[in-house]
Biopython code that builds the backbone (N, CA, C, O; Angstrom):
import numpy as np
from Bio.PDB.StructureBuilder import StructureBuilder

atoms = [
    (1, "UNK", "N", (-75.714, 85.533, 341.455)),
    (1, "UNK", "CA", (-74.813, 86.170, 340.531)),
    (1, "UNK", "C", (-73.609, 86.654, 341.330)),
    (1, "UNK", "O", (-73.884, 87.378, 342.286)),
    (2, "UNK", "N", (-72.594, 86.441, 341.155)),
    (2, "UNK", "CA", (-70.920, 86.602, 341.414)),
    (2, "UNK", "C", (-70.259, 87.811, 340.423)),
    (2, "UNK", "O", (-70.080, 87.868, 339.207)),
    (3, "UNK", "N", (-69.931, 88.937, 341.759)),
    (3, "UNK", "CA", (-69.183, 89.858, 340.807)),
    (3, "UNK", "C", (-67.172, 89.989, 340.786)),
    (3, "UNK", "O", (-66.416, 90.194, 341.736)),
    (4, "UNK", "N", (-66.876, 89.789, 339.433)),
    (4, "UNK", "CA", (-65.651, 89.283, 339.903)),
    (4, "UNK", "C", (-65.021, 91.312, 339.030)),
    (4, "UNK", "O", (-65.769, 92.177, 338.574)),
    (5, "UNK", "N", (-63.368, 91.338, 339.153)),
    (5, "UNK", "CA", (-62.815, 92.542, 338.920)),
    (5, "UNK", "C", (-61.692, 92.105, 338.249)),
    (5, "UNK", "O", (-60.898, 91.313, 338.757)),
    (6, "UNK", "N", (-61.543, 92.671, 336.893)),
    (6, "UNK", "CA", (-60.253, 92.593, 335.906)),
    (6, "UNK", "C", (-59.749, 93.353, 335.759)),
    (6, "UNK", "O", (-60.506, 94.179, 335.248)),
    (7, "UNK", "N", (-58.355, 93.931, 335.919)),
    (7, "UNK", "CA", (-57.652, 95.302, 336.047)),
    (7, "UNK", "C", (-56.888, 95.050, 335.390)),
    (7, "UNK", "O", (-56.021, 94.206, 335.617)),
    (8, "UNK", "N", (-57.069, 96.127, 333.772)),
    (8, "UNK", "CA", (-55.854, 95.900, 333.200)),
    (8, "UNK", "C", (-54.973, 96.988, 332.732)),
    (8, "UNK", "O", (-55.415, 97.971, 332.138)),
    (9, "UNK", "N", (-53.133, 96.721, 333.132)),
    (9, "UNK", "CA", (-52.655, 98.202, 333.700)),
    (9, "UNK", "C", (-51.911, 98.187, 332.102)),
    (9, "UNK", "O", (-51.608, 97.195, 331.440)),
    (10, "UNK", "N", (-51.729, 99.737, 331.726)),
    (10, "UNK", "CA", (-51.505, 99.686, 330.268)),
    (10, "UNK", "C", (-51.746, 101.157, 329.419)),
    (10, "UNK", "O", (-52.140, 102.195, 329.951)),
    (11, "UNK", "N", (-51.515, 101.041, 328.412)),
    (11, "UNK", "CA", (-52.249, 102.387, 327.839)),
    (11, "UNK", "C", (-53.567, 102.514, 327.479)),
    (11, "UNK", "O", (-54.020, 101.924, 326.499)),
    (12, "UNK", "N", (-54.277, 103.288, 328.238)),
    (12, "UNK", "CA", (-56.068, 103.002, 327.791)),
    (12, "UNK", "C", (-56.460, 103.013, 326.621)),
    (12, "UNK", "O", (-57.295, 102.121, 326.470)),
    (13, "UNK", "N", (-56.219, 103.759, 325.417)),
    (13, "UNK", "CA", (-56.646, 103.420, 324.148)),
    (13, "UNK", "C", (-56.393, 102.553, 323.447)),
    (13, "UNK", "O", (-57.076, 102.310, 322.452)),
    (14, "UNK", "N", (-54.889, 101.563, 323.937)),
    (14, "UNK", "CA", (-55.014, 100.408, 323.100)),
    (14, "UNK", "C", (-55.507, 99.225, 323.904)),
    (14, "UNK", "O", (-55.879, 98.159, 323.414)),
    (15, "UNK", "N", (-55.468, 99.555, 325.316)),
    (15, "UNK", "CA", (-56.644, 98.530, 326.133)),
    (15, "UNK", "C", (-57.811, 98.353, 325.619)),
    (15, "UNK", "O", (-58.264, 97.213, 325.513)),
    (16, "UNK", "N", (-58.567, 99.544, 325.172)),
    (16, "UNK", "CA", (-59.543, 99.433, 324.922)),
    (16, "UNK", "C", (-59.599, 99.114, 323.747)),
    (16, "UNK", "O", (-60.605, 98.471, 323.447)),
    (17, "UNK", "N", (-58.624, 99.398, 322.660)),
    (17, "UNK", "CA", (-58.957, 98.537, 320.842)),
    (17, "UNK", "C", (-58.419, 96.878, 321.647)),
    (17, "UNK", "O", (-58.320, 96.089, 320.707)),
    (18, "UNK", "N", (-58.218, 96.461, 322.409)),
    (18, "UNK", "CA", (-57.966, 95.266, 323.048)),
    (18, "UNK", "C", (-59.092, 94.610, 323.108)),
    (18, "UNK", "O", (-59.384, 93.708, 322.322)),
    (19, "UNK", "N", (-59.869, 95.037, 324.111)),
    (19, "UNK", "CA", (-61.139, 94.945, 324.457)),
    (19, "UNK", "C", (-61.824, 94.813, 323.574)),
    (19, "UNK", "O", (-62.306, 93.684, 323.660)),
    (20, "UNK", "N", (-62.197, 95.335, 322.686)),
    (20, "UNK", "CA", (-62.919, 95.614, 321.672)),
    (20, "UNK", "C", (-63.124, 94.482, 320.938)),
    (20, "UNK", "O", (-64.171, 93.860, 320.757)),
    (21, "UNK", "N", (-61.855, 94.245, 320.474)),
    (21, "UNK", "CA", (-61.445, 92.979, 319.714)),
    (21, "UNK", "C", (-62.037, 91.806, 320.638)),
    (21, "UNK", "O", (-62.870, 91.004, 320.216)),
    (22, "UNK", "N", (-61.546, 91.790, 321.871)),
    (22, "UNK", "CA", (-62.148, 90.369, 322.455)),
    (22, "UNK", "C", (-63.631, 90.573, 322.449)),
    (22, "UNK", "O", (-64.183, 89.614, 321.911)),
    (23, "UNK", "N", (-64.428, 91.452, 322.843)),
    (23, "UNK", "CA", (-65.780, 91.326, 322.510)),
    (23, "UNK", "C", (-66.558, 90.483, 321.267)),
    (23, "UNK", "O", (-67.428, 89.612, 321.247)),
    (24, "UNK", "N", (-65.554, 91.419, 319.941)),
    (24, "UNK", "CA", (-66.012, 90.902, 318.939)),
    (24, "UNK", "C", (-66.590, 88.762, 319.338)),
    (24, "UNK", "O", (-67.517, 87.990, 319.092)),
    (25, "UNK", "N", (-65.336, 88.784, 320.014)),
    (25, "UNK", "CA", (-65.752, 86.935, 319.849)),
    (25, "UNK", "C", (-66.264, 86.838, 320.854)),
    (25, "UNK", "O", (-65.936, 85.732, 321.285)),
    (26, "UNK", "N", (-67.134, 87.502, 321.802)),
    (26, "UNK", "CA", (-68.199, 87.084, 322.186)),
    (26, "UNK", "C", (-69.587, 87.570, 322.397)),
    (26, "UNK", "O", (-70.044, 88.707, 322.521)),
    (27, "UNK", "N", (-70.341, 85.929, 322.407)),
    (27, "UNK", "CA", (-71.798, 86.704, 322.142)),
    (27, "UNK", "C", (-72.508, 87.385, 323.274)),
    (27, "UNK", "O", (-72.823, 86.748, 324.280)),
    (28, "UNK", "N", (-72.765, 88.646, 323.139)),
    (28, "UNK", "CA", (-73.499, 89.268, 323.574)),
    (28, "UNK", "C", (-73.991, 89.134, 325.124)),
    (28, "UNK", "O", (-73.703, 89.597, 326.227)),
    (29, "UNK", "N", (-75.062, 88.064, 324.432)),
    (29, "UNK", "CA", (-76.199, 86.881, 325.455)),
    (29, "UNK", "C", (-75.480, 86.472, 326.309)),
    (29, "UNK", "O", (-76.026, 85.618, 327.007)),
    (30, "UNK", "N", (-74.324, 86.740, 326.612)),
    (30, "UNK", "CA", (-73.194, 85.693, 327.535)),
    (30, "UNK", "C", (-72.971, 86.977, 328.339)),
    (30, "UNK", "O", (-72.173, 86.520, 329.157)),
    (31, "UNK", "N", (-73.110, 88.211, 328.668)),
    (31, "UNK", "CA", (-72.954, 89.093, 329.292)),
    (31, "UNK", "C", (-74.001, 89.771, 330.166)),
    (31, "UNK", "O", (-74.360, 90.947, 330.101)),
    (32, "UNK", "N", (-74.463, 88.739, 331.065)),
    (32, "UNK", "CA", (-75.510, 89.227, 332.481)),
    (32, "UNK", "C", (-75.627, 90.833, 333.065)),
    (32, "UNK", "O", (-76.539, 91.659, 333.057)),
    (33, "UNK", "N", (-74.201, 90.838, 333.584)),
    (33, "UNK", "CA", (-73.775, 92.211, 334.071)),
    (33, "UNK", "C", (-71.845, 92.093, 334.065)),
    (33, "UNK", "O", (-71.005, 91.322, 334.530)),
    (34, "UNK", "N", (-71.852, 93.462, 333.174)),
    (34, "UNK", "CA", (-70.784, 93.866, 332.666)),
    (34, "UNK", "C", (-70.891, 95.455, 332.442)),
    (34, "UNK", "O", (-71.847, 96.082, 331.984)),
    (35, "UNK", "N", (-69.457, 96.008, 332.961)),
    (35, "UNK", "CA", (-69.654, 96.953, 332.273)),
    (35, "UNK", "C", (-67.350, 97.332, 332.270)),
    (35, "UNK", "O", (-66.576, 97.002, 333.170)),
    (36, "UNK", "N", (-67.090, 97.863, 331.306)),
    (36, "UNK", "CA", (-65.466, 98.435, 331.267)),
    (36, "UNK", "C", (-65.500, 99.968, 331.810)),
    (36, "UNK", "O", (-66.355, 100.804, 331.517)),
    (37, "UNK", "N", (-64.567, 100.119, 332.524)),
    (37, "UNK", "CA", (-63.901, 101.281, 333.015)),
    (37, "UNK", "C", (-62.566, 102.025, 332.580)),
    (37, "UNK", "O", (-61.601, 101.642, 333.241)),
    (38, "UNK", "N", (-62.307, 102.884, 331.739)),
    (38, "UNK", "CA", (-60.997, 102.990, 331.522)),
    (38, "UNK", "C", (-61.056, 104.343, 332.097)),
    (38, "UNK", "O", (-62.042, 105.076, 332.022)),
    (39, "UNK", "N", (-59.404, 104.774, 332.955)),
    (39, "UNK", "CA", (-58.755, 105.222, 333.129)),
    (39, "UNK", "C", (-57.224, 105.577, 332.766)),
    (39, "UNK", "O", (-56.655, 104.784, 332.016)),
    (40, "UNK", "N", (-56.659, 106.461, 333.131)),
    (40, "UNK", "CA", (-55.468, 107.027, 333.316)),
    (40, "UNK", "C", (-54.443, 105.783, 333.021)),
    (40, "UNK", "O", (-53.619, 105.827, 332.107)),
    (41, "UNK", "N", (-54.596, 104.670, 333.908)),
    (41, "UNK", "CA", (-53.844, 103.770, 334.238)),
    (41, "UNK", "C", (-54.531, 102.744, 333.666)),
    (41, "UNK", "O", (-55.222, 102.197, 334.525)),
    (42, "UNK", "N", (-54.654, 102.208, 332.521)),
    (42, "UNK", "CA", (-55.024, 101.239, 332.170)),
    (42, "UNK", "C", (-56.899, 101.032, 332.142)),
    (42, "UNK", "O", (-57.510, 102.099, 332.200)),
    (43, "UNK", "N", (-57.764, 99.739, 332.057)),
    (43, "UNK", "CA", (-59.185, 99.218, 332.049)),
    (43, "UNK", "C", (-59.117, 98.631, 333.512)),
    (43, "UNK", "O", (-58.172, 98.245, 334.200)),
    (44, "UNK", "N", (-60.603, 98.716, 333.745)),
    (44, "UNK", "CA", (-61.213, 97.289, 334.989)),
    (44, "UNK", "C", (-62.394, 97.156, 334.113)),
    (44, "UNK", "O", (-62.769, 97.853, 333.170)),
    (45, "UNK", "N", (-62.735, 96.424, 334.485)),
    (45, "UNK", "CA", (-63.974, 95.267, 333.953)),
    (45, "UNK", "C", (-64.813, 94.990, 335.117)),
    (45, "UNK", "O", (-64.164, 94.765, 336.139)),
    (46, "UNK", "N", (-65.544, 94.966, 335.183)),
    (46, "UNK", "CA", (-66.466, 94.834, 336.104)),
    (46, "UNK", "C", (-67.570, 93.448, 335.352)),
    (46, "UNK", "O", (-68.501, 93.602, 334.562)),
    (47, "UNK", "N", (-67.139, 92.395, 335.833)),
    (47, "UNK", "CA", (-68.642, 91.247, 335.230)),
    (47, "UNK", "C", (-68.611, 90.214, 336.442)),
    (47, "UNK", "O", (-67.917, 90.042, 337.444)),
    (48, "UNK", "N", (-69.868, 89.531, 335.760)),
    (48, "UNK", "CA", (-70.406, 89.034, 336.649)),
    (48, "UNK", "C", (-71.024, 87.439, 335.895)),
    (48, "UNK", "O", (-71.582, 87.234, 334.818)),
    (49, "UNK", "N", (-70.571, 86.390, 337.158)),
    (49, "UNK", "CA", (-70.674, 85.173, 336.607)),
    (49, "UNK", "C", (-72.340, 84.276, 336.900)),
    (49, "UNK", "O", (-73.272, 85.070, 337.024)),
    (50, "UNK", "N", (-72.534, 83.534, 336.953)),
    (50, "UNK", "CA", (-73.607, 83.066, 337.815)),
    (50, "UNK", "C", (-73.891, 82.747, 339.607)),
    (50, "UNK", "O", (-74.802, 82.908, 340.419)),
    (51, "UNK", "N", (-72.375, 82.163, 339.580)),
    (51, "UNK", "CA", (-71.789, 81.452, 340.339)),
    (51, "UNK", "C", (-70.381, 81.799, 341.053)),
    (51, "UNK", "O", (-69.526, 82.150, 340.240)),
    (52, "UNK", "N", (-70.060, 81.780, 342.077)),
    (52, "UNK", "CA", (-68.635, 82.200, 342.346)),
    (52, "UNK", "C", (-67.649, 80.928, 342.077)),
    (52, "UNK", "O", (-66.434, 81.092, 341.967)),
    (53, "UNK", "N", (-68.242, 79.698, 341.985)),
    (53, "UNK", "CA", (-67.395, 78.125, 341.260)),
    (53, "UNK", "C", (-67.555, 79.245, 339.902)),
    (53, "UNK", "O", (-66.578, 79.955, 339.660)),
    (54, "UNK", "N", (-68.839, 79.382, 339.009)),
    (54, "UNK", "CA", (-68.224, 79.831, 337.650)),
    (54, "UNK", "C", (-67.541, 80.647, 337.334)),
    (54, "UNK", "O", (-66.858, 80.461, 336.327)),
    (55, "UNK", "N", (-67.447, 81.815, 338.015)),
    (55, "UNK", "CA", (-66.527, 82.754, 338.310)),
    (55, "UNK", "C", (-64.999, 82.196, 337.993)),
    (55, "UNK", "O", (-64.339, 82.407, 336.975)),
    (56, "UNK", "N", (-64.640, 81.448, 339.123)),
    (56, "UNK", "CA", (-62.719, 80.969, 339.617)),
    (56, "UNK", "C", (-63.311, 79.912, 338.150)),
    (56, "UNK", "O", (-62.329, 79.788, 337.418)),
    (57, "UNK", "N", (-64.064, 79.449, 337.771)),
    (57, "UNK", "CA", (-63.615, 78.514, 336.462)),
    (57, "UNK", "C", (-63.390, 78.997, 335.203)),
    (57, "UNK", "O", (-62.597, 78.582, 334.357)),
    (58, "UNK", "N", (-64.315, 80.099, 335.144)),
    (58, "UNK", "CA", (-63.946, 81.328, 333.643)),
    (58, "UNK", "C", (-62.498, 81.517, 334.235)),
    (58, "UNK", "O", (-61.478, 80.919, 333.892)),
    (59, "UNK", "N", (-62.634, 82.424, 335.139)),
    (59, "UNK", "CA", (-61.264, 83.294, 335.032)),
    (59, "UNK", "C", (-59.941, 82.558, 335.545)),
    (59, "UNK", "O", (-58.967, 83.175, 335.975)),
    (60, "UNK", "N", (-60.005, 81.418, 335.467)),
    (60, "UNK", "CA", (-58.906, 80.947, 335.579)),
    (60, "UNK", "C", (-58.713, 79.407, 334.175)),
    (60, "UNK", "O", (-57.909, 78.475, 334.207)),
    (61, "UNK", "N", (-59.378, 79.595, 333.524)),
    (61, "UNK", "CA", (-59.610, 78.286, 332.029)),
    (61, "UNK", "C", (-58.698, 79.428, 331.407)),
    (61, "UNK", "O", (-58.330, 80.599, 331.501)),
    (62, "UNK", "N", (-58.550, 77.620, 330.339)),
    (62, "UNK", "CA", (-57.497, 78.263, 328.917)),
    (62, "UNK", "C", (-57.882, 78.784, 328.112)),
    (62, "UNK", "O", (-57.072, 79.325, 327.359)),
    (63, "UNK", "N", (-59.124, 78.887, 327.875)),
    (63, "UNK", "CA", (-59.767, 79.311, 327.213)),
    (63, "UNK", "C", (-60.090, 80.874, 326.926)),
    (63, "UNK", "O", (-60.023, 81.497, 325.867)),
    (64, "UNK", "N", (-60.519, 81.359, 328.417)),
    (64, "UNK", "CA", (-60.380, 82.994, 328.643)),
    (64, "UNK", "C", (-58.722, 83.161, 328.266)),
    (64, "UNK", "O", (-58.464, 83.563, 327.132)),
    (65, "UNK", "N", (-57.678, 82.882, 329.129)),
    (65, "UNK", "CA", (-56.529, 83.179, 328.781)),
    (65, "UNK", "C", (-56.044, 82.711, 327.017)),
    (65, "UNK", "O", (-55.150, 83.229, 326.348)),
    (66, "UNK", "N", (-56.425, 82.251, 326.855)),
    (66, "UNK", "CA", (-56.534, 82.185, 325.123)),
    (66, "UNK", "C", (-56.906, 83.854, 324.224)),
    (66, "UNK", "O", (-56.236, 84.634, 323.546)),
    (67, "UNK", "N", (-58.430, 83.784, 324.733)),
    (67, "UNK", "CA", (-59.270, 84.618, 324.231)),
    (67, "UNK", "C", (-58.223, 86.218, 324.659)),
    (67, "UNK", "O", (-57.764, 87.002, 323.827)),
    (68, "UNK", "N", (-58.155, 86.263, 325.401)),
    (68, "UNK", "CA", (-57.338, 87.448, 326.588)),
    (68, "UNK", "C", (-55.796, 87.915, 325.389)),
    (68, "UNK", "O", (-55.508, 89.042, 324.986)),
    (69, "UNK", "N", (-54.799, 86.099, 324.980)),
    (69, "UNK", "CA", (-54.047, 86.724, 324.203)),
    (69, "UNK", "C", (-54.142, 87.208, 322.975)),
    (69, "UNK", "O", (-53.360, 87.985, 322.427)),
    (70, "UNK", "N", (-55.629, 86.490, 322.321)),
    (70, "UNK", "CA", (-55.646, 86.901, 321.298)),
    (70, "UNK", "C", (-55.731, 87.931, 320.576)),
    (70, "UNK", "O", (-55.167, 88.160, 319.506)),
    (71, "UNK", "N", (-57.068, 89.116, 321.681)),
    (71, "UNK", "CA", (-57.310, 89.896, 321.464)),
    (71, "UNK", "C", (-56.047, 91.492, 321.686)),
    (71, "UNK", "O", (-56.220, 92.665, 321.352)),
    (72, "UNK", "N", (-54.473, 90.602, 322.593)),
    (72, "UNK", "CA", (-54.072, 92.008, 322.229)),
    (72, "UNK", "C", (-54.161, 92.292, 324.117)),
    (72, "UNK", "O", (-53.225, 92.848, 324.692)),
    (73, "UNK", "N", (-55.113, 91.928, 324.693)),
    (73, "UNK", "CA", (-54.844, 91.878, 326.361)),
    (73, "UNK", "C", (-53.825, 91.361, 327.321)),
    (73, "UNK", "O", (-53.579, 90.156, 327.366)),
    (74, "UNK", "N", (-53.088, 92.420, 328.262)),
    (74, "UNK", "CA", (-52.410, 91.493, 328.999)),
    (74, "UNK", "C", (-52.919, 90.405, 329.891)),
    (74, "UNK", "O", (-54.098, 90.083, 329.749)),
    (75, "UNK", "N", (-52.260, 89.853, 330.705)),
    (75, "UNK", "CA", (-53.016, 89.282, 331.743)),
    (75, "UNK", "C", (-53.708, 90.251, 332.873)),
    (75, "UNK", "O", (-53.141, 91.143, 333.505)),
    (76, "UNK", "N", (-55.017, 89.865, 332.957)),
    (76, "UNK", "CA", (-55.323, 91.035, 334.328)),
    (76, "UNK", "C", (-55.142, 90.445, 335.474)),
    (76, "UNK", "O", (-54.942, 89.257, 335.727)),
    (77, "UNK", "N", (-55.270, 91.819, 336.488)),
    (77, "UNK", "CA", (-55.288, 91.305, 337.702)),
    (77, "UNK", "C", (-56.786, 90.764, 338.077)),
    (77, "UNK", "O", (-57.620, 90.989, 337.200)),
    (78, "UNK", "N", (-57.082, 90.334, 338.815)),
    (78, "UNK", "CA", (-58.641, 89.531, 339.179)),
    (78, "UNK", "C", (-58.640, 89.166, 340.182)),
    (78, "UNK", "O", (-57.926, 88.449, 340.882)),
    (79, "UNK", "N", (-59.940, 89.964, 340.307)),
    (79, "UNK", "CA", (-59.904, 90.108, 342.079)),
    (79, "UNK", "C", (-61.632, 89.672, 342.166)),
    (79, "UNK", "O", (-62.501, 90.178, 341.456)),
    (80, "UNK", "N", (-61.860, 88.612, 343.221)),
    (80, "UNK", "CA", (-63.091, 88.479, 342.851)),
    (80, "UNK", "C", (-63.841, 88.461, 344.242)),
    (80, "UNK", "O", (-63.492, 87.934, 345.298)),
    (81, "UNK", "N", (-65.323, 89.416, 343.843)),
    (81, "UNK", "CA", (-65.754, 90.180, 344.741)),
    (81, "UNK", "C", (-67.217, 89.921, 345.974)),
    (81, "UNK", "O", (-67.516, 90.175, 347.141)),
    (82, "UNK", "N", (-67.731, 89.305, 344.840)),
    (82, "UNK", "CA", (-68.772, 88.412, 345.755)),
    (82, "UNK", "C", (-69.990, 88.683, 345.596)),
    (82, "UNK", "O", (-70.017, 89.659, 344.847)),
    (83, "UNK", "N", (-71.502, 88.243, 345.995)),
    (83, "UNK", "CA", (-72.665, 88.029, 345.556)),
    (83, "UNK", "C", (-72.992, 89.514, 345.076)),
    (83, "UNK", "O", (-72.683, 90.571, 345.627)),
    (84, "UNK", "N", (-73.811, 89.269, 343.716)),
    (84, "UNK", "CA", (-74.495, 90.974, 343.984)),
    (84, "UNK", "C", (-75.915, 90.543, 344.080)),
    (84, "UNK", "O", (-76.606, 89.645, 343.598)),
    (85, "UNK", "N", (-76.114, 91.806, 345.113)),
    (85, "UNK", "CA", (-77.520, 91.973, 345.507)),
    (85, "UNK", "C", (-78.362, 92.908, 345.155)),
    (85, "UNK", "O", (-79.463, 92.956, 345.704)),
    (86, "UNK", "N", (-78.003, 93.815, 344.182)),
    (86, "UNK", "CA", (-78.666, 94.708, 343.314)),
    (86, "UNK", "C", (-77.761, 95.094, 342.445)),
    (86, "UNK", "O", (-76.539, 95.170, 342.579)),
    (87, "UNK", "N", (-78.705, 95.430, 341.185)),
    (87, "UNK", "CA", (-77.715, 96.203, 340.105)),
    (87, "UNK", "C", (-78.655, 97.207, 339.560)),
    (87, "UNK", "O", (-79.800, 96.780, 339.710)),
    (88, "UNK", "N", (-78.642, 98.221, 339.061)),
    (88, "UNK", "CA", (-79.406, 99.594, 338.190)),
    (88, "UNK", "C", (-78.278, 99.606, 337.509)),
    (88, "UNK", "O", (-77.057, 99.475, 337.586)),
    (89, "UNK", "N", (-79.607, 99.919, 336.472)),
    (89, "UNK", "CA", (-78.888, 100.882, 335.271)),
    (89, "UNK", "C", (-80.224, 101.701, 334.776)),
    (89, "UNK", "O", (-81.407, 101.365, 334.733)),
    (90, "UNK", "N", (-79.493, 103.002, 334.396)),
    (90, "UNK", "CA", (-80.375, 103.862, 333.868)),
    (90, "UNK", "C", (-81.496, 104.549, 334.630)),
    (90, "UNK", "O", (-82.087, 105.574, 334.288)),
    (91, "UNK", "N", (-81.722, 103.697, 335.894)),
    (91, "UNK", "CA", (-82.451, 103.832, 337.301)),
    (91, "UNK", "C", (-83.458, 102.541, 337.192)),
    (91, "UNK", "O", (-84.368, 102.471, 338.018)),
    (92, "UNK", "N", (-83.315, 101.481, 336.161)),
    (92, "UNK", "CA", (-83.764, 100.088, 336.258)),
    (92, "UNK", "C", (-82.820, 99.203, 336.730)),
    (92, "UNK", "O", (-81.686, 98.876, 336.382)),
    (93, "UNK", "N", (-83.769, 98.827, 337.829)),
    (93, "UNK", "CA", (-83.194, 97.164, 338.649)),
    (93, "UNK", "C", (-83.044, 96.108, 337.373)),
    (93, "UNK", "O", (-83.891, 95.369, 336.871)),
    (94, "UNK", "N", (-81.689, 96.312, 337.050)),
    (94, "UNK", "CA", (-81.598, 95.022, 336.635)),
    (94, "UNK", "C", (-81.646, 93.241, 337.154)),
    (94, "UNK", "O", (-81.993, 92.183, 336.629)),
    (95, "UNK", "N", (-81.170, 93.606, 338.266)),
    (95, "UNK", "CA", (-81.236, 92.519, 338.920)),
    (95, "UNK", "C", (-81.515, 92.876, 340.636)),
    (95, "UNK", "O", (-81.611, 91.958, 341.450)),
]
sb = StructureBuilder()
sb.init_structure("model")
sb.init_model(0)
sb.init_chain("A")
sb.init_seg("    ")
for serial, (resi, resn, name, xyz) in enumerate(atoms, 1):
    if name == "N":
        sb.init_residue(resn, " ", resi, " ")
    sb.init_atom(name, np.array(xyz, "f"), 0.0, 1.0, " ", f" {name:<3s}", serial, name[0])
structure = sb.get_structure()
């Protein structure tokens, strides 16, 4: 699993009705490890691909950048971060 970083700089409450909206179109089941961060200065995104090839192929297809204008998102920055070797939540190993 490949953790990649989306930073998006902006006003956080309509980042986040941004966000929101792009969720709507997707399913769920397609979200391994994810989680949004908003701040002061805009969202980061924190997800995670299978693969670091699937990684640079999501985040760089027309498809995400499609999805990205539709919902109302600018382009983020994306910065991508590399294998994860543990994840918790809640104090369960997710992975």
């Amino acid at each position: 699993m490949f953790l990649g970083i989306y930073r998006f700089e902006g006003e956080a409450n309509e980042l986040r009705e941004a966000y929101d909206r792009l969720l709507d179109n997707i399913p769920h089941s397609n979200l391994s490890l994810h989680a949004c961060v908003a701040d002061a200065g805009g969202l980061t995104i924190f997800d995670a691909c299978p693969s670091e090839e699937a990684f640079k192929s999501f985040a760089s297809s027309p498809e995400f950048n499609a999805a990205l204008q539709a919902s109302g998102l600018p382009t983020p920055q994306v910065t991508p971060m590399g294998e994860v070797h543990a994840a918790f939540v809640s104090g369960q190993r997710v992975f």
